[in-house]
C-alpha positions in Angstrom: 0.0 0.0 0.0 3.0 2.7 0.5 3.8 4.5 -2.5 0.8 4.2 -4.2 -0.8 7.5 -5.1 -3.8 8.5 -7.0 -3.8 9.2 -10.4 -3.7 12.9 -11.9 -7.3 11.4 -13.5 -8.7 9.7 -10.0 -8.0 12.7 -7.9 -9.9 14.9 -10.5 -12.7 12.2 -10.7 -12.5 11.8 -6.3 -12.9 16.0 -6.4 -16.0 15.9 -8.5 -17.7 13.2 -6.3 -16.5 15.4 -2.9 -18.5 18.3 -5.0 -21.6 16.4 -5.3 -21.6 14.2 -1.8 -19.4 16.4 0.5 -22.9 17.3 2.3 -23.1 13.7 2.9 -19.5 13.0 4.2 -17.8 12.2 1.0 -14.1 12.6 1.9 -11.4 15.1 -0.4 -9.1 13.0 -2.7 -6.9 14.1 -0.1 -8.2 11.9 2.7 -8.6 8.7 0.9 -5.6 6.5 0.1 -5.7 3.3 -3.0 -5.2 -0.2 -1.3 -4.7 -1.5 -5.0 -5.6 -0.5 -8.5 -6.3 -3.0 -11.5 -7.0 -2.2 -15.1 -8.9 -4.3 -17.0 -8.4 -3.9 -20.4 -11.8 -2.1 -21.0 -11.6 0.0 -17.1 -9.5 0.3 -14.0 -10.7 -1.0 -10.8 -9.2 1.5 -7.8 -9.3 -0.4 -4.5 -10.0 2.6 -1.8 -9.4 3.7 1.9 -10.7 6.2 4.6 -10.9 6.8 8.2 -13.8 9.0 7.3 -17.8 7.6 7.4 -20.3 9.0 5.0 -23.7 9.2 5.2 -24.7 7.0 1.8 -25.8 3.9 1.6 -24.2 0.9 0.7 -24.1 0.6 -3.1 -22.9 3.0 -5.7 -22.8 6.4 -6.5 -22.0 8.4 -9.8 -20.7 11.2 -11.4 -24.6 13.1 -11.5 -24.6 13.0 -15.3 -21.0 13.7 -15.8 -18.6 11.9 -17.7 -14.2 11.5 -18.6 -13.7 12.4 -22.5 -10.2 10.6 -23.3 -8.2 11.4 -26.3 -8.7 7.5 -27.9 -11.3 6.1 -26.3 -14.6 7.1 -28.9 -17.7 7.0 -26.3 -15.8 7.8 -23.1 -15.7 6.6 -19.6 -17.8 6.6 -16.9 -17.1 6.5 -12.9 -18.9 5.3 -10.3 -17.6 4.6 -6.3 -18.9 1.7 -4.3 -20.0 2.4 -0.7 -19.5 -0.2 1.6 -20.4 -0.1 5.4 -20.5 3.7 5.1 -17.5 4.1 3.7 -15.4 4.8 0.6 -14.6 1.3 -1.0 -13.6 1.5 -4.0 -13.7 3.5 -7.4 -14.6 1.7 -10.4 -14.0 2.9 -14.1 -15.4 2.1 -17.5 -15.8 2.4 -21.0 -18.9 3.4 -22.5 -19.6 0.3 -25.3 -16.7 -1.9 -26.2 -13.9 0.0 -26.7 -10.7 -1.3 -25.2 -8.7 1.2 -22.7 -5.1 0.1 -21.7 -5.3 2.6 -18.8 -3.3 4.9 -20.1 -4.5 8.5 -18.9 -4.1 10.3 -22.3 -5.2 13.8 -22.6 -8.6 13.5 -20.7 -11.3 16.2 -19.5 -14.3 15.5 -17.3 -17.7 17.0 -18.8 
């Protein structure tokens, strides 16, 4: 687990869902640390921790109609965190349709 960081693209994607759930206890990228990440060929599976309970229920939330544009990847990507016993589990990332995505974070925006 030491020395593994967030990625430019997660922290960005972390800040948008502190924007939308900080009411509701949703930590800053800046108080959650990554257990493990895993890409997938088609998304990247970011394996999450923090001290810090929030007041959602177990399952998932999203980016509230947002979405990541990426240079290469046609239909985009969405992003979605899994809440697990009140707290921050993990962050999960996808392609829209079947486009393959080597995890690569080329030039990216989140609209």
């Amino acid at each position: 687990m030491d020395g593994v960081q967030l990625s430019p693209m997660e922290t960005a994607v972390l800040a948008v869902f502190h924007e939308l759930y900080q009411d509701r206890g949703f930590p800053a990228p800046d108080n959650v640390r990554v257990r493990r990440r895993e890409n997938t060929g088609s998304g990247r599976y970011v394996d999450l921790d923090s001290a810090r309970d929030v007041h959602l229920d177990d399952g998932y939330v999203d980016l509230g109609g947002r979405f990541i544009a990426m240079q290469g990847v046609p239909n985009g990507l969405m992003a979605v965190v899994r809440i697990t016993g009140h707290r921050v589990q993990q962050l999960e990332i996808a392609v829209y349709g079947e486009d393959p995505w080597d995890g690569e974070e080329n030039e990216w925006s989140i609209v």
